[in-house]
C-alpha positions as CSV (number, residue, x, y, z in Angstrom):
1,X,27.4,18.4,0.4
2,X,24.2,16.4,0.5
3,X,21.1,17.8,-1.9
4,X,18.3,19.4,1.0
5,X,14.8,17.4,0.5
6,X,11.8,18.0,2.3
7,X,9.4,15.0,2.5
8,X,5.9,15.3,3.4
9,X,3.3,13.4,4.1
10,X,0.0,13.4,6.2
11,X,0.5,9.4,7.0
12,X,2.1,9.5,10.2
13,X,5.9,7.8,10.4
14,X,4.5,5.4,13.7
15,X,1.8,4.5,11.2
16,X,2.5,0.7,10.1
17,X,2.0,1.9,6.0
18,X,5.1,4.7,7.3
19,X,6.9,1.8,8.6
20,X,6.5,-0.2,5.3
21,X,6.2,2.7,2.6
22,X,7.8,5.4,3.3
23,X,10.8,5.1,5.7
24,X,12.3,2.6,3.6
25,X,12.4,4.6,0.6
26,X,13.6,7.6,2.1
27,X,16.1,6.0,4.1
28,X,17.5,4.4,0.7
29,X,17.3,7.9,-0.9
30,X,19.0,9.5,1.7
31,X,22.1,7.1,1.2
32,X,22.0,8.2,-2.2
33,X,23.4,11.4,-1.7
34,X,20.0,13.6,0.1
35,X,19.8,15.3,3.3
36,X,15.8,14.6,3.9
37,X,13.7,16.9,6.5
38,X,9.9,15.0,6.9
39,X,7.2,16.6,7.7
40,X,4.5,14.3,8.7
41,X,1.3,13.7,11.1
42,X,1.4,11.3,13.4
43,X,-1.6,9.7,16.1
44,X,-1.2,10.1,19.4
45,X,-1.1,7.1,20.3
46,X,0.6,5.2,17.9
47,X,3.0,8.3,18.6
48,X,3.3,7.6,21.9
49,X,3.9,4.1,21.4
50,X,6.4,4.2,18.5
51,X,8.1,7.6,18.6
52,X,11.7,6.5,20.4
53,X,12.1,3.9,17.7
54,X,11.1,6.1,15.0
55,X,13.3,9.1,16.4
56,X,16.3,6.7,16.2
57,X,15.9,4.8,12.8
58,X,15.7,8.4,11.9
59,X,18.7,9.5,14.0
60,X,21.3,6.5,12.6
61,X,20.1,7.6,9.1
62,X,21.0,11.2,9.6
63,X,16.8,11.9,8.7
64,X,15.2,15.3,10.2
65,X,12.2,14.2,11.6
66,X,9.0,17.2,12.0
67,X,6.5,15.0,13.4
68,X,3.0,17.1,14.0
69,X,0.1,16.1,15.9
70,X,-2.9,14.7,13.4
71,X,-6.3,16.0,14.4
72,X,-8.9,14.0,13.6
73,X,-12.3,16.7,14.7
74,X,-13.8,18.3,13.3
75,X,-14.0,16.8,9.9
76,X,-12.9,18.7,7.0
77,X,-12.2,21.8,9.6
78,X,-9.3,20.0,11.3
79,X,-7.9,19.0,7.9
80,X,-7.6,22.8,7.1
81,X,-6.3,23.2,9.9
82,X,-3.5,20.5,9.5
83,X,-2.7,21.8,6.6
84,X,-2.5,25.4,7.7
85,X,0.5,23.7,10.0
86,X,1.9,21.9,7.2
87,X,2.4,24.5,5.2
88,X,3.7,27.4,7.9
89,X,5.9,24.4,9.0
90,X,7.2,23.6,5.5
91,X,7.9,27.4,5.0
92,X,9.7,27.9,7.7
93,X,12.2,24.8,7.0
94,X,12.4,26.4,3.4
95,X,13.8,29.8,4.9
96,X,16.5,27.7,7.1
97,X,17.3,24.9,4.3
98,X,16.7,26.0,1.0
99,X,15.8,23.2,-0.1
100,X,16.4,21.8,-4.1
101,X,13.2,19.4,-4.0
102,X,9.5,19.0,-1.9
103,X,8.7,15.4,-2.4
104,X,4.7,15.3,-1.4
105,X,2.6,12.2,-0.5
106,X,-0.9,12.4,-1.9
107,X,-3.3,15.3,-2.5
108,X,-3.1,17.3,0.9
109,X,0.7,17.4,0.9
110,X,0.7,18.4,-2.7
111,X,-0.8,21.6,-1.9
112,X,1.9,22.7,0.1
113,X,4.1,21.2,-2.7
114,X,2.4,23.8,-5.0
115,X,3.7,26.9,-3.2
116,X,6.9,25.6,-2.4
117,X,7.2,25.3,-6.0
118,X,6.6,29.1,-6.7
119,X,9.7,29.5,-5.1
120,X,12.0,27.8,-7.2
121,X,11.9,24.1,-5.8
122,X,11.0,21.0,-7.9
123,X,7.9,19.5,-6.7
124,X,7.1,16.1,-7.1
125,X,3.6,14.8,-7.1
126,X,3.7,11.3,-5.5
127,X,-0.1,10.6,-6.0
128,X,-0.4,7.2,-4.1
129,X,-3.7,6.8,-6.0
130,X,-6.7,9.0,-7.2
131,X,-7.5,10.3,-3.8
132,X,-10.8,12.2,-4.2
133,X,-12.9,9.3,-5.8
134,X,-11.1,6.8,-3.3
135,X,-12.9,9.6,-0.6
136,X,-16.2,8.8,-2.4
137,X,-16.2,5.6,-3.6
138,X,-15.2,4.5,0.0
139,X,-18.0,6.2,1.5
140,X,-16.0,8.4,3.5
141,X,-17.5,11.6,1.2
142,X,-20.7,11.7,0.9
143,X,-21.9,13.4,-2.6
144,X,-25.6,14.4,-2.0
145,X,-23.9,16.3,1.2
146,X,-23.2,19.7,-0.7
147,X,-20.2,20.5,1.3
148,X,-18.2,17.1,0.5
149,X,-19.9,17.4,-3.0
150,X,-18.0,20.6,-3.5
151,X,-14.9,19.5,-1.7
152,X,-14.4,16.6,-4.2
153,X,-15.2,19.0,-7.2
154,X,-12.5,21.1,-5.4
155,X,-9.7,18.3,-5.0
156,X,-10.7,17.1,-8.3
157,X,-9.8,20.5,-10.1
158,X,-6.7,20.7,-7.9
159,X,-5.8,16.9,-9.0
160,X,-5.3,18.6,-12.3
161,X,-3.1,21.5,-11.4
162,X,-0.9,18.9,-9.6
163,X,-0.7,16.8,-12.7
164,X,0.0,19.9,-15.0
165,X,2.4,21.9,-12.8
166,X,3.9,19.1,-11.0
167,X,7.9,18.2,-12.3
168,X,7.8,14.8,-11.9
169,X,4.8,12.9,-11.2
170,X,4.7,9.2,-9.2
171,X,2.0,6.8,-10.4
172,X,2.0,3.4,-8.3
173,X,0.3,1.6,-11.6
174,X,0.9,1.4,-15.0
175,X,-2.9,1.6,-15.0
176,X,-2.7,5.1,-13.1
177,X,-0.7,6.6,-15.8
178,X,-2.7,5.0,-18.8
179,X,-5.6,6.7,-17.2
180,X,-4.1,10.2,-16.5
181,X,-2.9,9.9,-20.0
182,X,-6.2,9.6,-21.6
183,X,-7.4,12.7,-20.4
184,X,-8.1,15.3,-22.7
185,X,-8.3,18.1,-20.3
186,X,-4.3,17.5,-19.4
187,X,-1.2,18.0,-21.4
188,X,1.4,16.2,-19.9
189,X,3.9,13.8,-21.7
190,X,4.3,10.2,-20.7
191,X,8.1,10.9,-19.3
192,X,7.1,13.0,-16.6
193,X,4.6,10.0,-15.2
194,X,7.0,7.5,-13.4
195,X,5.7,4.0,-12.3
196,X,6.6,3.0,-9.1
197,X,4.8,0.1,-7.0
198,X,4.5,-0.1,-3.5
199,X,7.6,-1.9,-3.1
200,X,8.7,-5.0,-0.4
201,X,11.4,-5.8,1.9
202,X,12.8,-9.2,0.1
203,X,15.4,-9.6,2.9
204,X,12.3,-9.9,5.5
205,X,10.1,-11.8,3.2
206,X,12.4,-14.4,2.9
207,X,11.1,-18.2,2.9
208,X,14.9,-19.1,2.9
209,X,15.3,-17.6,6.5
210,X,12.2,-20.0,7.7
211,X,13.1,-23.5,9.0
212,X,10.8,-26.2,8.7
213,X,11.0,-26.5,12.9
214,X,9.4,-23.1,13.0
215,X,6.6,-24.0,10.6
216,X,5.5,-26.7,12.7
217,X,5.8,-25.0,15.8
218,X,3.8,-22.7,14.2
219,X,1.2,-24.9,12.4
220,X,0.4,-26.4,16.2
221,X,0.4,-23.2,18.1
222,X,-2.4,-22.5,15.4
223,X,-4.5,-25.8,15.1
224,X,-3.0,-26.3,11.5
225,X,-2.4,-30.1,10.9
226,X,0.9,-30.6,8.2
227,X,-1.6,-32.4,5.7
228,X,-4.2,-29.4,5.7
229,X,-4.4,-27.0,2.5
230,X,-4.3,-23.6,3.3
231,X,-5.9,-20.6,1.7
232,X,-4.5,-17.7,3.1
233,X,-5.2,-13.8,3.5
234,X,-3.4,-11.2,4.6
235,X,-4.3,-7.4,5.9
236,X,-6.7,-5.2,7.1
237,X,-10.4,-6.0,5.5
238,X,-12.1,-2.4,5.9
239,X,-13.8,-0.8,2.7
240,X,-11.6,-2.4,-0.5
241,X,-11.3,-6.0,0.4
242,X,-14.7,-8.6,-0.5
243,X,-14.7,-11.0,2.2
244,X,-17.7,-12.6,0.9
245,X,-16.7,-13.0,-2.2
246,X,-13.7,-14.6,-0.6
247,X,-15.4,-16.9,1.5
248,X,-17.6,-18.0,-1.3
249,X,-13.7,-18.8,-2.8
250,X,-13.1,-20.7,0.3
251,X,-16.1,-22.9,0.5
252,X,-15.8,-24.1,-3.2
253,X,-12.7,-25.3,-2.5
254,X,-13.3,-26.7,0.8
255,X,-15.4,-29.1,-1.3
256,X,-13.2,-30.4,-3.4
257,X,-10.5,-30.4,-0.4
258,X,-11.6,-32.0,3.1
259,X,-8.9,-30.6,4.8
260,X,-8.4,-27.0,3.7
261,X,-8.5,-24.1,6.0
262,X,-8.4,-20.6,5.5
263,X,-5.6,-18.7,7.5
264,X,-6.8,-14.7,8.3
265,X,-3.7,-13.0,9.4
266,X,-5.0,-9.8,10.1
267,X,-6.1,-7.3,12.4
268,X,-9.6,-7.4,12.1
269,X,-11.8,-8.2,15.0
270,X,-12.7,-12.0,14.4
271,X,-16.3,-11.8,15.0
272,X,-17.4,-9.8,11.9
273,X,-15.7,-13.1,9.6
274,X,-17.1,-15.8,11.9
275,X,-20.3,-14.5,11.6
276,X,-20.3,-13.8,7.8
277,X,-18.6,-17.3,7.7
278,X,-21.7,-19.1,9.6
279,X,-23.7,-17.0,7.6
280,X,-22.2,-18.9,4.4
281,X,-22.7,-22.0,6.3
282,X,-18.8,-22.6,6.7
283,X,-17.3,-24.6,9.5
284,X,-16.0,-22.2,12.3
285,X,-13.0,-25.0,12.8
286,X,-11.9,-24.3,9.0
287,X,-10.9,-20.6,10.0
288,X,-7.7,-19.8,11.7
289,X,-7.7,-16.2,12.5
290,X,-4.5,-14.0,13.9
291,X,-3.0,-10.8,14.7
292,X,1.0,-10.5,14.5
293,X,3.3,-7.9,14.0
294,X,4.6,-7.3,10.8
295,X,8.1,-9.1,11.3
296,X,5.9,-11.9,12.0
297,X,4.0,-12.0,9.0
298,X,7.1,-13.7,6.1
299,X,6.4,-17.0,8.5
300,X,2.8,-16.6,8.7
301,X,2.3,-16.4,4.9
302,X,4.5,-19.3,4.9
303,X,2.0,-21.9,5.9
304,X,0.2,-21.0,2.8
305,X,0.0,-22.8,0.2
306,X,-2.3,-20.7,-2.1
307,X,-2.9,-16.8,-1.3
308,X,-6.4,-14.7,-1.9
309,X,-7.4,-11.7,-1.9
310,X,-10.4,-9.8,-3.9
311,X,-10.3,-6.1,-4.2
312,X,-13.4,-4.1,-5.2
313,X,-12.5,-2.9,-9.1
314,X,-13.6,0.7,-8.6
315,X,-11.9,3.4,-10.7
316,X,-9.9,4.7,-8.0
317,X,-8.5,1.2,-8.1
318,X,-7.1,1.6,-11.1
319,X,-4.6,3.1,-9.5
320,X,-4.2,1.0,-6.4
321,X,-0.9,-1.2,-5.5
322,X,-1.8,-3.4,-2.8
323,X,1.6,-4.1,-0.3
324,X,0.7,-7.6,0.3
325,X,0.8,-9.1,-3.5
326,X,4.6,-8.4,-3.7
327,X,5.2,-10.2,0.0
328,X,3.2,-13.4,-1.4
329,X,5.4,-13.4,-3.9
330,X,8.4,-13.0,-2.7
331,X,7.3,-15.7,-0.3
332,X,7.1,-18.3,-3.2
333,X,3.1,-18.3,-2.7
334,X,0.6,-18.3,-5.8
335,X,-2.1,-15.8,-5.7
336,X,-6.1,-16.0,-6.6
337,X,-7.1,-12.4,-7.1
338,X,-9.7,-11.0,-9.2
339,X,-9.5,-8.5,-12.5
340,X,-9.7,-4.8,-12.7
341,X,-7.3,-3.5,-9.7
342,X,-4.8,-1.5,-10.9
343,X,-1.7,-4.0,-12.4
344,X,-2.4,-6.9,-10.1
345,X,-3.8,-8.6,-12.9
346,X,-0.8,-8.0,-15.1
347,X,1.7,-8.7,-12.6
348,X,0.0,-12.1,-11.8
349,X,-0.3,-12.6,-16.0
350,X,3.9,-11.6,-16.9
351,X,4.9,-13.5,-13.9
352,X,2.7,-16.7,-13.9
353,X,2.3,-16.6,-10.2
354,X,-1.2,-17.2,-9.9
355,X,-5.1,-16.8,-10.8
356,X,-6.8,-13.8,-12.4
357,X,-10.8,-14.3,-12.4
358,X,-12.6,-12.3,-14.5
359,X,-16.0,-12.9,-13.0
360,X,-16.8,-13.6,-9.4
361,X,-19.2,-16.8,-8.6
362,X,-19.8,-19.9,-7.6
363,X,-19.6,-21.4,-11.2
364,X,-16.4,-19.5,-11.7
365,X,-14.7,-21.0,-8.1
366,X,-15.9,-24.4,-8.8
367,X,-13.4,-24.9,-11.8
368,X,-10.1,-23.7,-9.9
369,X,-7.5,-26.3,-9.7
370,X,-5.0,-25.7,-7.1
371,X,-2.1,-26.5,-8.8
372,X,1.5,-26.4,-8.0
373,X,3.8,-23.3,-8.8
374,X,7.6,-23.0,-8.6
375,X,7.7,-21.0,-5.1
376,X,11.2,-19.9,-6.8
377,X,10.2,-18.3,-9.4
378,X,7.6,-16.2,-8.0
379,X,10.0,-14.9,-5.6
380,X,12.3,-13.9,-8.5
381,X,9.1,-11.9,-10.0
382,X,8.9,-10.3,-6.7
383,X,12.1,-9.2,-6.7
384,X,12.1,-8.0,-10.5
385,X,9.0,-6.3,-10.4
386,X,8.4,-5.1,-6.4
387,X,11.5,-5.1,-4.7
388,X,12.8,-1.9,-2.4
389,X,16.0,-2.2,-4.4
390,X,14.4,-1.4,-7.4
391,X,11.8,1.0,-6.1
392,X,15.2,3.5,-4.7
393,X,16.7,3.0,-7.9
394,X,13.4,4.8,-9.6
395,X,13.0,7.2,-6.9
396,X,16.8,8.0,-7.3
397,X,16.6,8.7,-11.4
398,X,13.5,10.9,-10.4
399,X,15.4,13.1,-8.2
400,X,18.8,13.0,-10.7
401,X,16.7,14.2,-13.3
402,X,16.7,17.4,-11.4
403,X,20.6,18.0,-11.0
């Protein structure tokens, strides 16, 4: 008989990072021997839009899916109030499943983790990053307000507790658990902090499965000549990512290479780069800018031939795994990142697959060389270091640990 899990998390399942990061795992887990009920909150209208294929990747993987409806206003109330549904819906499962482990995604989860605990299942504390300073250093909380001033003091004590109490604690960084580690107000052991990084499909992020017809049909649909250099990003832009930093990048290089462009494949409205990019005083016909889906995105990052991105290096970084720099890799593509982001620095350093600059400027840009990596063995990094595979197999010895 299979072990009864309950999953929760306040991402939604429709959610493209629910998709990416947290189907796959549990849909790996649950082959391992679990029977997995998931609570999780979902938009409407992503829900709308996504909920039959959800409903029957969950269905052919013999998943429970609880999917409530996220509210969004108003702030802070409607979060107690989604977590007033989490936690009557969690209870109620409890009483019909008895369930052996609550596996909780981030902070607001956890607290339902907490009192499922209490009654004699292992919790573990999958932080995903340290949530309350990501809140504030992202500008969503604002500190000198007194009410999000106390609600980060709040989620900062409780950040604690979850650490103390939790049985088994997921860090996404080795730089995560260094810091938790170093904190004199916790006691916790190093063995009950497991590292596991946001992990990549390496069967779709393939550059075997790409033909060379594809490319081109690709590089013309897009304006992008076979001779051209390519610099590309990939993602959402939003509060972490420092597009002008990266375009200063760009326009150092462009010097030194007539015929680079820079390939966007993102979702971001293309005005707000063109206009920073005219700003800079960089060519409009240098950018390529694009939207696809995310099955669309191993052929996009194929045209590369050197990857960017620049990632503010707060402290709630620290703990940050960014999705996209195990897909360059396991594309074969080198990476030019920056220093101070959780283990993207390290990765990039153990596996020789790219640039790690220290400092940020023009001086610093004008001395990259380009140079040519073996696309092969970054994609063997990827797959030592971020592939799905691998991530199961940790999640898996978390979960045995508990038999």
């Amino acid at each position: 008989m299979k072990q009864p899990v309950i999953y929760i998390s306040y991402d939604g399942l429709t959610d493209p990072l629910g998709q990416s990061q947290i189907l796959p795992y549990v849909i790996g887990l649950s082959q391992r021997g679990y029977q997995f009920h998931m609570i999780s909150y979902e938009k409407p209208e992503r829900f709308t839009q996504h909920r039959a294929l959800i409903q029957e990747i969950c269905d052919t993987h013999n998943i429970a899916w609880h999917p409530l409806t996220y509210t969004k206003r108003p702030p802070l109330l409607s979060t107690l109030w989604d977590v007033y549904r989490m936690k009557k819906k969690a209870l109620q499962l409890h009483r019909a499943y008895n369930f052996e482990i609550v596996h909780c995604r981030s902070y607001l989860s956890a607290l339902v983790g907490l009192q499922l605990q209490e009654r004699g299942v292992k919790f573990v504390f999958d932080m995903r990053g340290f949530w309350a300073d990501e809140r504030i250093e992202g500008g969503i909380w604002n500190k000198k307000n007194p009410l999000f001033r106390w609600v980060y003091y709040y989620f900062k004590r409780k950040e604690c507790t979850f650490f103390q109490r939790a049985d088994q604690v997921i860090s996404l960084t080795q730089s995560g658990k260094d810091e938790i580690l170093s904190w004199d107000s916790l006691d916790i052991t190093s063995d009950k902090i497991t590292v596991i990084p946001c992990c990549v499909d390496t069967d779709l992020f393939d550059p075997a499965k790409i033909s060379a017809q594809e490319q081109a049909a690709l590089r013309a649909q897009l304006g992008i000549n076979k001779g051209d250099v390519v610099l590309g990003y990939v993602g959402s832009i939003g509060t972490w990512y420092m597009l002008e930093e990266m375009l200063d990048c760009f326009n150092s290089i462009s010097l030194k290479q007539p015929t680079a462009k820079m390939l966007f494949v993102t979702g971001e409205r293309p005005d707000s780069i063109l206009r920073m990019a005219r700003a800079k005083g960089i060519d409009s016909k240098r950018l390529v800018i694009t939207s696809v889906t995310h099955q669309h995105v191993p052929i996009h990052i194929s045209l590369f031939d050197w990857s960017i991105f620049f990632i503010r290096p707060t402290f709630s970084k620290k703990a940050s795994s960014p999705t996209k720099q195990g897909e360059i890799m396991a594309m074969g593509i080198p990476l030019i990142c920056n220093a101070g982001v959780g283990d993207t620095d390290r990765v990039v350093q153990t596996y020789q697959s790219g640039v790690v600059l220290d400092t940020l400027n023009e001086a610093v840009y004008g001395k990259l060389e380009l140079t040519h990596f073996d696309g092969n063995d970054l994609r063997l990094g990827a797959i030592d270091f971020f592939s799905l595979e691998e991530g199961v197999n940790r999640y898996a010895a978390v979960y045995a640990d508990f038999n």
